[in-house]
Gaussian input, Z-matrix of N, CA and C with variables (Angstrom, degrees):
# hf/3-21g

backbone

0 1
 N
 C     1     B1
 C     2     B2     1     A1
 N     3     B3     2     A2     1     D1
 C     4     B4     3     A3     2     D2
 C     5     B5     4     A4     3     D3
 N     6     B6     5     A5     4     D4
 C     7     B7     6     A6     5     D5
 C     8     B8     7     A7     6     D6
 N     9     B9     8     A8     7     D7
 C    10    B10     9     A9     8     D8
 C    11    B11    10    A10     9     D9
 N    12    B12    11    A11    10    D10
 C    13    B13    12    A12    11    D11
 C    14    B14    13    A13    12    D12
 N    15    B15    14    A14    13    D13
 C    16    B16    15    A15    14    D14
 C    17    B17    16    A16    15    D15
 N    18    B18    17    A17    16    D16
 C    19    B19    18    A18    17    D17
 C    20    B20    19    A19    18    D18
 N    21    B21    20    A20    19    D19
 C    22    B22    21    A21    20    D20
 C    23    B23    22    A22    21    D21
 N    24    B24    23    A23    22    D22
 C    25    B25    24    A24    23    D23
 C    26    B26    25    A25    24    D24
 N    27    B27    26    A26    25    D25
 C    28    B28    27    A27    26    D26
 C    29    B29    28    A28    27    D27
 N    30    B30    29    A29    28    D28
 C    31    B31    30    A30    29    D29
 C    32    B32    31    A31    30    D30
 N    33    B33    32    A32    31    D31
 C    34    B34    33    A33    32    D32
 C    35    B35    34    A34    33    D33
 N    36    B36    35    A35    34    D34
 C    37    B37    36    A36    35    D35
 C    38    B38    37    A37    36    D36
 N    39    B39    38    A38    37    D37
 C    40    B40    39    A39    38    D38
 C    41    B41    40    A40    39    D39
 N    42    B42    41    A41    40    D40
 C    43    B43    42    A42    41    D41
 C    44    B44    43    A43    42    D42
 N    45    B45    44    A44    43    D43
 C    46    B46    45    A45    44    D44
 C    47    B47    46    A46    45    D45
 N    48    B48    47    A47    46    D46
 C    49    B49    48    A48    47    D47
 C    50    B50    49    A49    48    D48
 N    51    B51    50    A50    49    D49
 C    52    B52    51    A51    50    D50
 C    53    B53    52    A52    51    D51
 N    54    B54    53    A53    52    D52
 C    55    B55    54    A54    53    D53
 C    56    B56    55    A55    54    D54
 N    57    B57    56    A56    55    D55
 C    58    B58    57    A57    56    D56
 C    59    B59    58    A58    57    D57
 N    60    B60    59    A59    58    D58
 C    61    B61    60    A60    59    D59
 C    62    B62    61    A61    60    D60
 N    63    B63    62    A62    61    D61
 C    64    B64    63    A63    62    D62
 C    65    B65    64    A64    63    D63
 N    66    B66    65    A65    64    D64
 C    67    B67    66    A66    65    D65
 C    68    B68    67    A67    66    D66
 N    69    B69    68    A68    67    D67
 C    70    B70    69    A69    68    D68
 C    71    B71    70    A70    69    D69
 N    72    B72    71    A71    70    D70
 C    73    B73    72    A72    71    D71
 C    74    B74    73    A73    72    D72
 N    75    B75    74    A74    73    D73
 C    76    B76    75    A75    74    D74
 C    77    B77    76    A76    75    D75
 N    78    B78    77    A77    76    D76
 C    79    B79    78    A78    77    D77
 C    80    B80    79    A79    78    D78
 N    81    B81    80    A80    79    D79
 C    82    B82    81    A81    80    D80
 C    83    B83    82    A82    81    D81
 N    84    B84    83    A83    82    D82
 C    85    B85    84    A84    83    D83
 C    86    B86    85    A85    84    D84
 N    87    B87    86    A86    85    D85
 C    88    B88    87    A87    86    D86
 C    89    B89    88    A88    87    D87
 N    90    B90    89    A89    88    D88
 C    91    B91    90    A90    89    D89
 C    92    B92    91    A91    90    D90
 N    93    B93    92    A92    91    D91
 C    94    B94    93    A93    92    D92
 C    95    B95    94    A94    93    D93
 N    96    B96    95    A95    94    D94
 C    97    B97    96    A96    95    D95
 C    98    B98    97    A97    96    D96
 N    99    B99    98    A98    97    D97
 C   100   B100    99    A99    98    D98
 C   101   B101   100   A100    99    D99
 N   102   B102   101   A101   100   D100
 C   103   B103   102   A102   101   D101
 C   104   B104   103   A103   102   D102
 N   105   B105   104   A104   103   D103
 C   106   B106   105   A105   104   D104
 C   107   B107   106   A106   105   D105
 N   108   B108   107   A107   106   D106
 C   109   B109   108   A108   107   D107
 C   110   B110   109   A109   108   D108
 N   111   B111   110   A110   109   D109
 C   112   B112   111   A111   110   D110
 C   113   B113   112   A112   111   D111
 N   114   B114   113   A113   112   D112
 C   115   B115   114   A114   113   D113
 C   116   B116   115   A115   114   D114
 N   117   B117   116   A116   115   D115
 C   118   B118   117   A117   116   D116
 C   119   B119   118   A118   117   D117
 N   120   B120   119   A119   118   D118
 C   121   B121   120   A120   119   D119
 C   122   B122   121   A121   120   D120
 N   123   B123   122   A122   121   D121
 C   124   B124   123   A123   122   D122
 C   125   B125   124   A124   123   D123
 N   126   B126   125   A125   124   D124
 C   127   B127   126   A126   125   D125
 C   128   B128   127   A127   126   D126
 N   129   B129   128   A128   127   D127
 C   130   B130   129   A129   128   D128
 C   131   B131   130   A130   129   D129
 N   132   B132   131   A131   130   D130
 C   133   B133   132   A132   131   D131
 C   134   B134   133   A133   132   D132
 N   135   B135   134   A134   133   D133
 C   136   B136   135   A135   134   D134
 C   137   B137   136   A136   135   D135
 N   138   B138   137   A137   136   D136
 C   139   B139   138   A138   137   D137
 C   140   B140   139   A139   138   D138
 N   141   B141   140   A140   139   D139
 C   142   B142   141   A141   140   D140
 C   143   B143   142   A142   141   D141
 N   144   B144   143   A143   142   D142
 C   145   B145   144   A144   143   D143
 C   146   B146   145   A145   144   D144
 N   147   B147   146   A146   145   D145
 C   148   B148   147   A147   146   D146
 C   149   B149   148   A148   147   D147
 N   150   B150   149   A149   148   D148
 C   151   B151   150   A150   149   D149
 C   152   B152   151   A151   150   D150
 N   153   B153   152   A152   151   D151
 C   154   B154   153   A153   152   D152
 C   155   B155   154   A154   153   D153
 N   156   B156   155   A155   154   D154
 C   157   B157   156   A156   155   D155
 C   158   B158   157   A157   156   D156
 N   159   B159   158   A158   157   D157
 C   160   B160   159   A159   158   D158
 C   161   B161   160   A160   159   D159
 N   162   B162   161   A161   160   D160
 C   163   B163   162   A162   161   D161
 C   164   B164   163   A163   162   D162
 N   165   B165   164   A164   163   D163
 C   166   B166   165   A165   164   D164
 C   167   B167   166   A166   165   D165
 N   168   B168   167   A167   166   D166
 C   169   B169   168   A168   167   D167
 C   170   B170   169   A169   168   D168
 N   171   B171   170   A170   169   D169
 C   172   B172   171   A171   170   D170
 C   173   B173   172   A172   171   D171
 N   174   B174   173   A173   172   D172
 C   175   B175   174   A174   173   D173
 C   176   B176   175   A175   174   D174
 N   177   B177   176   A176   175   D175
 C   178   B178   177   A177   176   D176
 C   179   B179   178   A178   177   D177
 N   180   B180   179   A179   178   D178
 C   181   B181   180   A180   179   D179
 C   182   B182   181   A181   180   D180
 N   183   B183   182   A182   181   D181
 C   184   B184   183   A183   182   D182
 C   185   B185   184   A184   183   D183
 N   186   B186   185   A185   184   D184
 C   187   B187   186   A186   185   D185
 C   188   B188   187   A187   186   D186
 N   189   B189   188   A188   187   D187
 C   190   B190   189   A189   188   D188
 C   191   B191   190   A190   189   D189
 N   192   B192   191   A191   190   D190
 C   193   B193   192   A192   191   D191
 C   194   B194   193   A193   192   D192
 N   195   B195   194   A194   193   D193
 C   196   B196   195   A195   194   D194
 C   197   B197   196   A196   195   D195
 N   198   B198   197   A197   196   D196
 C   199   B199   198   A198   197   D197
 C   200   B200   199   A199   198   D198
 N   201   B201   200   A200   199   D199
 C   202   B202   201   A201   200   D200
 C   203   B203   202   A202   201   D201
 N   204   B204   203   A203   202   D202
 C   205   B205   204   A204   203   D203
 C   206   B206   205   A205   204   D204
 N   207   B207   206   A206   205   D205
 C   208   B208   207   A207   206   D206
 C   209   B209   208   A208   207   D207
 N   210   B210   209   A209   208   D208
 C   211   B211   210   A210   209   D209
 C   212   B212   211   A211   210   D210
 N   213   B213   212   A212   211   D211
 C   214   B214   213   A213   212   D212
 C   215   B215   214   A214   213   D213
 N   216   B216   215   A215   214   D214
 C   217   B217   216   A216   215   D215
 C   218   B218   217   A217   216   D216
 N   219   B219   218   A218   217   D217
 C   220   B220   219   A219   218   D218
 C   221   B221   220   A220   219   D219
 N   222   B222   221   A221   220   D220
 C   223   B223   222   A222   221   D221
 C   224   B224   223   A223   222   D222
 N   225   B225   224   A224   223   D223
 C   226   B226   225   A225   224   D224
 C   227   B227   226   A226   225   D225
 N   228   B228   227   A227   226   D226
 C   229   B229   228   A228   227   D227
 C   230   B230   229   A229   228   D228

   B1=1.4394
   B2=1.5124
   B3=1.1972
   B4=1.5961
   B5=1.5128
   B6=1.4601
   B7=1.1950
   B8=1.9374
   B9=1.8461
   B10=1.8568
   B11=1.4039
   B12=1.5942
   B13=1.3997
   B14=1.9137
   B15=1.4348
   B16=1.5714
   B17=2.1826
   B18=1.3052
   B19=1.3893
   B20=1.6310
   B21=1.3458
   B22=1.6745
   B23=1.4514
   B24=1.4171
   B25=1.6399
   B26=1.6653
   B27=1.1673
   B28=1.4963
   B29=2.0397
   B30=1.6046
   B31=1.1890
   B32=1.4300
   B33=1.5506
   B34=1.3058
   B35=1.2675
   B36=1.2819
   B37=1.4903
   B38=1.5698
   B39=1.5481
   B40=1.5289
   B41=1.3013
   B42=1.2914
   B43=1.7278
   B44=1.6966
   B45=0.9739
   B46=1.3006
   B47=1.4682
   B48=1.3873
   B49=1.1810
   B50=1.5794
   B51=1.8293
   B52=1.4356
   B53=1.7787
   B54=0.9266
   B55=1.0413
   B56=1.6293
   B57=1.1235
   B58=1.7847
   B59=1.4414
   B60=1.3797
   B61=1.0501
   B62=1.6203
   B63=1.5450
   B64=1.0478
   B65=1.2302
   B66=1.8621
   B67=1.7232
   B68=1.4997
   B69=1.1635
   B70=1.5846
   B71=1.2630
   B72=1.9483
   B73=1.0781
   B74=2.1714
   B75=2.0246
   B76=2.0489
   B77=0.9318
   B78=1.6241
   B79=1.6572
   B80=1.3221
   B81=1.1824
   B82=1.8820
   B83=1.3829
   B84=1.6389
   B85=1.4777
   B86=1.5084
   B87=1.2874
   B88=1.4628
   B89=1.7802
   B90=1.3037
   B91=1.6252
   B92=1.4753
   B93=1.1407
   B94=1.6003
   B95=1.4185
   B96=1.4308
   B97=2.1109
   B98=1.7327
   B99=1.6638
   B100=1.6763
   B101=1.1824
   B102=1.7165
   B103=1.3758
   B104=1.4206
   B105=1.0325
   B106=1.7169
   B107=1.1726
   B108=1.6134
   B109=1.4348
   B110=1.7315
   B111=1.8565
   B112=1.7780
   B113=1.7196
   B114=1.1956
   B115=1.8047
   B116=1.4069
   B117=1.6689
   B118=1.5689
   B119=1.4269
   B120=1.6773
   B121=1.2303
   B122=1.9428
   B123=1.1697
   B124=1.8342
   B125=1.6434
   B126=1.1675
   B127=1.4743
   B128=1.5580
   B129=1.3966
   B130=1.4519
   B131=1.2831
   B132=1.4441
   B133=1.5652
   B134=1.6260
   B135=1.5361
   B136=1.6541
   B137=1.3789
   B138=1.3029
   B139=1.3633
   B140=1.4642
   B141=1.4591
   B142=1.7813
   B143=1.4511
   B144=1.1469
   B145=2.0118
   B146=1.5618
   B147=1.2819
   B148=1.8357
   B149=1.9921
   B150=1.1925
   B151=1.7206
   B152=1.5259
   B153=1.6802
   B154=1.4019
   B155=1.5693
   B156=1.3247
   B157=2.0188
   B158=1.3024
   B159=1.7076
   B160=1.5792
   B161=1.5678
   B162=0.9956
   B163=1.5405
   B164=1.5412
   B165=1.1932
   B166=1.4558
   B167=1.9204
   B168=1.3746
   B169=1.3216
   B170=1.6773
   B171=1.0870
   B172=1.4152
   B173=1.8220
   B174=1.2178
   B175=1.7511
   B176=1.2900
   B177=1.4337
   B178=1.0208
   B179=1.9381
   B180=1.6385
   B181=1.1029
   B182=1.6168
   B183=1.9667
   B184=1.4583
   B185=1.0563
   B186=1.8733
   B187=2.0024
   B188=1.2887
   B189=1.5394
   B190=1.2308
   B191=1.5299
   B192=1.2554
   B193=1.5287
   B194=1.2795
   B195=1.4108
   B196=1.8366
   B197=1.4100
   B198=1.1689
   B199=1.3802
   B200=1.6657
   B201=1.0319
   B202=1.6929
   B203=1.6865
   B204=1.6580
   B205=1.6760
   B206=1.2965
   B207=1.6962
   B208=1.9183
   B209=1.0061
   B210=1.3853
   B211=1.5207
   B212=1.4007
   B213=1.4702
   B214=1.9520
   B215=1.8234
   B216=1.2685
   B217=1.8997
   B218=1.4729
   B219=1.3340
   B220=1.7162
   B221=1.4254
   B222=1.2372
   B223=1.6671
   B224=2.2380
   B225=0.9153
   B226=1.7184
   B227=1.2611
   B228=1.1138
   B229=1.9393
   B230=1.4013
   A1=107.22
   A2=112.65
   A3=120.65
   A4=143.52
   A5=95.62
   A6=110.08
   A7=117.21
   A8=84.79
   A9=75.57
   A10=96.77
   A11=119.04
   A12=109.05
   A13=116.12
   A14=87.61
   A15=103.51
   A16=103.63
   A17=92.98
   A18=87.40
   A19=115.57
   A20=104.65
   A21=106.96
   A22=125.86
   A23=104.37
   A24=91.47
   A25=84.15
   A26=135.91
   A27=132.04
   A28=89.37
   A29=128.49
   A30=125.79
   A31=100.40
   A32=119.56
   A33=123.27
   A34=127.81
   A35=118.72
   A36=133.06
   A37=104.65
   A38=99.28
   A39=119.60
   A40=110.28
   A41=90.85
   A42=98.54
   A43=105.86
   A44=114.95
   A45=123.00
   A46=122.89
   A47=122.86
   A48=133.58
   A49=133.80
   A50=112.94
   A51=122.12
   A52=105.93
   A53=105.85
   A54=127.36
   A55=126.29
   A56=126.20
   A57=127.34
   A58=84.61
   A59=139.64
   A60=141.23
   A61=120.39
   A62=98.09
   A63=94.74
   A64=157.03
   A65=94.83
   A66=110.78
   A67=100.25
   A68=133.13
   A69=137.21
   A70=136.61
   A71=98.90
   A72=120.40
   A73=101.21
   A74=86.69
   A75=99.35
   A76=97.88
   A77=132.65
   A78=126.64
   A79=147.43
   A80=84.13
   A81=106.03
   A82=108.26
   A83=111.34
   A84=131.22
   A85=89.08
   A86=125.71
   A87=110.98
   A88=153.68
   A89=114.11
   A90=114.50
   A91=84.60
   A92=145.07
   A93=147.44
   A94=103.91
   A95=99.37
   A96=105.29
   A97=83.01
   A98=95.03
   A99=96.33
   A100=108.00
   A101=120.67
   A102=120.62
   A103=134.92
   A104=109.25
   A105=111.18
   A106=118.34
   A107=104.23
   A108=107.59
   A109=141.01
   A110=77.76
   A111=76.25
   A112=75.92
   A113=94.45
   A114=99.89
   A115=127.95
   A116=107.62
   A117=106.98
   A118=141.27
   A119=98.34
   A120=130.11
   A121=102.45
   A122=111.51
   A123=134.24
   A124=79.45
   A125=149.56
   A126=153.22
   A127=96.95
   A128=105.30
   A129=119.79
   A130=102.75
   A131=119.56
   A132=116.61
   A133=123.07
   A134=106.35
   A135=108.78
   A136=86.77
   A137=125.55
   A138=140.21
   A139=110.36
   A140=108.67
   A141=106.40
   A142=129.87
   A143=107.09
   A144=124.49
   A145=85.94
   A146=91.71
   A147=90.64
   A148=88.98
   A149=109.66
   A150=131.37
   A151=106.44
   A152=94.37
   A153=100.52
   A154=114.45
   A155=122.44
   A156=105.31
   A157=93.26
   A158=90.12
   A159=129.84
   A160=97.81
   A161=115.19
   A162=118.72
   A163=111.15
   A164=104.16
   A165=149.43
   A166=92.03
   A167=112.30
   A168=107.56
   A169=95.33
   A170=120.63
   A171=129.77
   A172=107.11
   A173=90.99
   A174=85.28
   A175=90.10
   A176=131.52
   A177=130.85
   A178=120.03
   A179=110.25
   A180=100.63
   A181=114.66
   A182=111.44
   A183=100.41
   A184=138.04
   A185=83.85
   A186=88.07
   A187=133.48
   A188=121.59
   A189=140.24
   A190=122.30
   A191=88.71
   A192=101.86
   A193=137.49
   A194=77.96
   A195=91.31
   A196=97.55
   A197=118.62
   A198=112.76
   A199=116.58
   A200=125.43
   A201=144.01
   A202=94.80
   A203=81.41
   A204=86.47
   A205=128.49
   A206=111.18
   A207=103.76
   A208=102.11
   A209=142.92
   A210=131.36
   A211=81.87
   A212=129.84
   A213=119.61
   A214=97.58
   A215=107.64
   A216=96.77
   A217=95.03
   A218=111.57
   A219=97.55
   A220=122.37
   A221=94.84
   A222=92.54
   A223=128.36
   A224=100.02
   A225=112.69
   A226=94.97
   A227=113.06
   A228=117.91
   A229=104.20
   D1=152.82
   D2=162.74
   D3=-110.63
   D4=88.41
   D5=-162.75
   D6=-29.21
   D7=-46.75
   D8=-154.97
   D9=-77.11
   D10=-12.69
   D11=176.61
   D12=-51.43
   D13=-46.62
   D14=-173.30
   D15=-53.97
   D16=-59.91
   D17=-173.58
   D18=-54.35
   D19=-44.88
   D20=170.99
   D21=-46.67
   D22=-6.46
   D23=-165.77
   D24=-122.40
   D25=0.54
   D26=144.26
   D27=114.01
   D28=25.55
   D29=-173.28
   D30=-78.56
   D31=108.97
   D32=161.30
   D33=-42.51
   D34=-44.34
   D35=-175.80
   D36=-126.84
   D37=152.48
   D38=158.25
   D39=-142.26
   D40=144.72
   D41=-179.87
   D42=-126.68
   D43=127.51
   D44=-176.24
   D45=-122.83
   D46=157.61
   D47=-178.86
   D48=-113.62
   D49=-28.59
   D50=154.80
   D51=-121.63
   D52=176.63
   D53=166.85
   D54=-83.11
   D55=-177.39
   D56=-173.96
   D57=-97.64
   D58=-68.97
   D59=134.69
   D60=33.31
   D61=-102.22
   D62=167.41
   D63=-77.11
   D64=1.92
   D65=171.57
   D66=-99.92
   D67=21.17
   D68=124.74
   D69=-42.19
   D70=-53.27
   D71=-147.14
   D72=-88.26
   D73=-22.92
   D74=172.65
   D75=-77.13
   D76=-36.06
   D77=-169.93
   D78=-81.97
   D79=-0.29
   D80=-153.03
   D81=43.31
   D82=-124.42
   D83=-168.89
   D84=-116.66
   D85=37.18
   D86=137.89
   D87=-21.71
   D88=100.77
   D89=-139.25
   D90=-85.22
   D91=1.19
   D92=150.64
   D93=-55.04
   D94=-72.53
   D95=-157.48
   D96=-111.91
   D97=100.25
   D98=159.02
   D99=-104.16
   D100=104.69
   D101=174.06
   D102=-71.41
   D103=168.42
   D104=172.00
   D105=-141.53
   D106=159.41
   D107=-163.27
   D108=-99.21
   D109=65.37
   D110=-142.88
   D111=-126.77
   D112=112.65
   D113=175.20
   D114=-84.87
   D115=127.21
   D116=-169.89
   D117=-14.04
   D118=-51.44
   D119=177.56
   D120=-46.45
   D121=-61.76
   D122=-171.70
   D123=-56.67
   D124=-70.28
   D125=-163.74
   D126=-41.41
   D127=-74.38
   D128=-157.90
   D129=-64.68
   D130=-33.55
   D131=173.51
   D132=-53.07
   D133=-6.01
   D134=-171.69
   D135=-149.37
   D136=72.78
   D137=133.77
   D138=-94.72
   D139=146.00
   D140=141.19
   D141=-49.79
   D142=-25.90
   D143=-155.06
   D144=-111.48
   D145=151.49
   D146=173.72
   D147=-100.47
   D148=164.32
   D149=175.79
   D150=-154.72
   D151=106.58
   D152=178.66
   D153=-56.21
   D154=143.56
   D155=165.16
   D156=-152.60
   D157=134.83
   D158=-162.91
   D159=-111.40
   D160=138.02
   D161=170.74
   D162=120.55
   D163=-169.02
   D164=-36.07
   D165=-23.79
   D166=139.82
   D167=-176.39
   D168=-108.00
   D169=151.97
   D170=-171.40
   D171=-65.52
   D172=-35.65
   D173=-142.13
   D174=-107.26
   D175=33.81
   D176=164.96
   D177=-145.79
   D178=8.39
   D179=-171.05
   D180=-101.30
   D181=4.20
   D182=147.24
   D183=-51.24
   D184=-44.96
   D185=176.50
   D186=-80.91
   D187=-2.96
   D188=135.32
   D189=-21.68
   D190=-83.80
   D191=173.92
   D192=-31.62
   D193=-49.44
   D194=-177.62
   D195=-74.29
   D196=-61.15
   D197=-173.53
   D198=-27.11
   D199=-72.20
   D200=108.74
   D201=45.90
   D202=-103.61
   D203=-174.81
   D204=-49.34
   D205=-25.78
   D206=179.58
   D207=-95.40
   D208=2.43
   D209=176.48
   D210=-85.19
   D211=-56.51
   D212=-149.76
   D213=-74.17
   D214=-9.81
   D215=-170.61
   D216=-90.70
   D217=4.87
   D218=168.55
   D219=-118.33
   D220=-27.03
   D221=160.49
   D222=-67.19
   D223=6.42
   D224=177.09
   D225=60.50
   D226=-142.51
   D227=-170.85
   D228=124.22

């Protein structure tokens, strides 16, 4: 996800389902999604604006995943 995108566009809340973390951990070193290690939470903590963030939410980060995995098994890498 992108944090500063989110704050830039004035989104009070995010609710999430994996982590940066752990969409590393589906991607490897994917030359599409080169991640970084700087977690939403650390972002939102040094806004002006407060942005609530919910998650990783339990009951939704199988279906995350998967989602996850069939978008990255089609892009090659």
């Amino acid at each position: 996800m992108c944090a500063g995108t989110a704050y830039w566009a004035n989104i009070g809340r995010v609710v999430y389902g994996m982590s940066e973390h752990q969409l590393l951990q589906e991607t490897g070193n994917h030359a599409e999604n080169p991640t970084m290690s700087v977690p939403s939470r650390y972002v939102f903590d040094h806004c002006q604006k407060p942005v609530e963030l919910i998650g990783p939410v339990e009951e939704i980060i199988a279906e995350t995943v998967a989602m996850q995995r069939s978008f990255w098994a089609t892009r090659g890498g």
